[in-house]
C-alpha positions, 0 to 999 in steps of 0.5 A, spaced: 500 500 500 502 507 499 505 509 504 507 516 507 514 517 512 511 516 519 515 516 525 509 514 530 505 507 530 498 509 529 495 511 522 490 513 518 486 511 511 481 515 508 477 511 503 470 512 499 466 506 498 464 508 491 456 511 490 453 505 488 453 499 494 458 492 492 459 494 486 465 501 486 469 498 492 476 497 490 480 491 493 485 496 496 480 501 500 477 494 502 483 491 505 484 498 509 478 497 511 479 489 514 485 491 516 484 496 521 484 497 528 478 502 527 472 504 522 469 510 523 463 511 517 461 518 515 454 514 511 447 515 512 444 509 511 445 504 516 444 498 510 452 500 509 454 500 516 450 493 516 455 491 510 462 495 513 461 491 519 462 484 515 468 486 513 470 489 520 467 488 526 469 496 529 465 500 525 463 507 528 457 511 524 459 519 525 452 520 523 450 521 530 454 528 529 448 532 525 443 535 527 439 540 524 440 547 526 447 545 528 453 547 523 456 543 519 463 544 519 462 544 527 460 537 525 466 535 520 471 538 526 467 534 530 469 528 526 476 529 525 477 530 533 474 523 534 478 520 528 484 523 531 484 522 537 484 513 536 491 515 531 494 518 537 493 512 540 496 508 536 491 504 532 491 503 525 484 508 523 480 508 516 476 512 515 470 510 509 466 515 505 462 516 499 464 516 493 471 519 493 474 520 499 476 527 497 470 530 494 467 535 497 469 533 504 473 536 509 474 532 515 478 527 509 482 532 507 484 535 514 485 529 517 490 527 512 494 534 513 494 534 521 496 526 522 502 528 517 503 534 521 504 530 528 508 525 524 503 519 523 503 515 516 497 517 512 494 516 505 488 516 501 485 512 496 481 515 491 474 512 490 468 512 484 464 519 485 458 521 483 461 525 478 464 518 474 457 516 475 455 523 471 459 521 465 457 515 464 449 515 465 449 522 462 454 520 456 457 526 456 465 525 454 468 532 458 474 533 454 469 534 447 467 541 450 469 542 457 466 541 464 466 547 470 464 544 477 461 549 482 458 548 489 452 551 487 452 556 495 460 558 492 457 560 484 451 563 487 454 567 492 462 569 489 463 573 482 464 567 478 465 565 470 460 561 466 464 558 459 456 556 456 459 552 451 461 547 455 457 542 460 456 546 467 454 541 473 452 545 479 452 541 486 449 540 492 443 545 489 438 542 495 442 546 500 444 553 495 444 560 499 445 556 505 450 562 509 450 558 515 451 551 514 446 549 520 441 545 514 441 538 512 436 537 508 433 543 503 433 551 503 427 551 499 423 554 492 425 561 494 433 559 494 433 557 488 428 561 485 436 566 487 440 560 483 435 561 477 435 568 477 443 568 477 444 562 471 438 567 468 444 572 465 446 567 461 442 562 459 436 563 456 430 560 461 427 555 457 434 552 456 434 544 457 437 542 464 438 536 467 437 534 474 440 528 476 443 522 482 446 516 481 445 509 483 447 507 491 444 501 490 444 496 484 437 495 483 436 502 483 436 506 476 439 514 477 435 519 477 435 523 470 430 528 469 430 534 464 426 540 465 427 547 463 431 552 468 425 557 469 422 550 473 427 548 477 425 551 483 419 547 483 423 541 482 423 537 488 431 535 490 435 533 496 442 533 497 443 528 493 442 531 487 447 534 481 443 539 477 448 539 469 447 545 464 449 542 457 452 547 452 448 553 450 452 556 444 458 554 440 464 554 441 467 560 437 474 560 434 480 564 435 482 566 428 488 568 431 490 563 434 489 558 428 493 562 424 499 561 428 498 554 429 497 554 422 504 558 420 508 553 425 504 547 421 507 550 414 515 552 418 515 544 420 513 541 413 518 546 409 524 543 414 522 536 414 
């Protein structure tokens, strides 16, 4: 397995189980999983606790650090604490999450920077996230025209740059307009009426969106429903779902570009 200098006996792995259950989990999150003296699970669902806890029998949700009202980042400091405090002790820890353990998650991230800090070995193992599902459910090949990824609250709330000719996928739109991170569930229609409003500079309101979430079990479909951008607020979501904006334009050559290109072309071809 990767492993990191480390001067103290207790470590740390950070793992994602993939979005879809049984089916995303890779051999080798899976060996940190069996292997370790602890499992701390960040899951909502206690079917996939039930199914960690075959693979070890030291399974600890940190579900129970929500509440409704309470801020998350509280919550996810909370984490990192519980999560620190048996490395410190020198076991050996994983950590599992959804999807990638490095996707909008920052207990992960933090913890792999304080056990390195204090000297313990720490990896991360990547993960099957919503987003690789997106491409394969949606068919969209992201290198064709281009992707822009935003946190829906962070687009809405920053002066932030909309290329229209390329795909944009917006996350976590349930929670948009959240400025207090103390919601678990949804902020409402109005919220994202704000959301529309804003997208509403750039793309025509009747302009074709896609509202989607993966599959988190095998026999589920995903969820993807289409519908104009003016309905998106009447839509109902929760934090599961992924709202893409395909392309409203064409891309627009750079004439000038081209034509250097093109003149370097004509300076190799003479040469050789």
């Amino acid at each position: 397995m990767p492993t990191t200098r480390a001067s103290k006996t207790g470590s740390l792995a950070l793992v994602g189980m993939g979005m879809t259950l049984g089916s995303h989990l890779t051999p080798i999150s899976r060996s940190y999983i069996e292997q370790a003296d602890v499992v701390f699970a960040a899951m909502s669902d206690h079917l996939v606790e039930e199914w960690l806890t075959r693979m070890n029998p030291d399974v600890r949700s940190l579900q129970g650090n929500y509440a409704e009202g309470k801020s998350r980042m509280v919550t996810y400091q909370e984490w990192l604490d519980l999560i620190m405090a048996e490395v410190r002790m020198g076991k050996r820890v994983c950590a599992v999450f959804y999807g990638h353990p490095g996707i909008f998650a920052w207990t992960p991230h933090k913890a792999i920077e304080t056990a390195r800090a204090e000297g313990f070995e720490a990896h991360m193992e990547a993960g099957v996230s919503s987003e690789d599902c997106l491409y394969a459910d949606l068919g969209i090949d992201p290198g064709r025209y281009g992707c822009q990824h935003f946190e829906a609250s962070q687009f809405l709330l920053y002066d932030r740059q909309l290329d229209t000719a390329g795909y944009v996928v917006l996350w976590q739109v349930a929670l948009v307009g959240d400025t207090t991170m103390a919601r678990l569930d949804n902020t409402g229609a109005a919220y994202r009426q704000v959301l529309v409003d804003r997208l509403g500079r750039d793309y025509p309101l009747d302009h074709e969106i896609t509202i989607y979430r993966c599959a988190t079990l095998p026999i589920d479909p995903p969820r993807m429903e289409r519908v104009a951008l003016r309905d998106l607020p009447r839509v109902d979501m929760t934090v599961a779902e992924t709202v893409v904006l395909p392309p409203a334009r064409k891309m627009v050559p750079v004439p000038d570009v081209w034509a250097r290109l093109r003149a370097l072309d004509t300076a190799t071809e003479s040469v050789t």
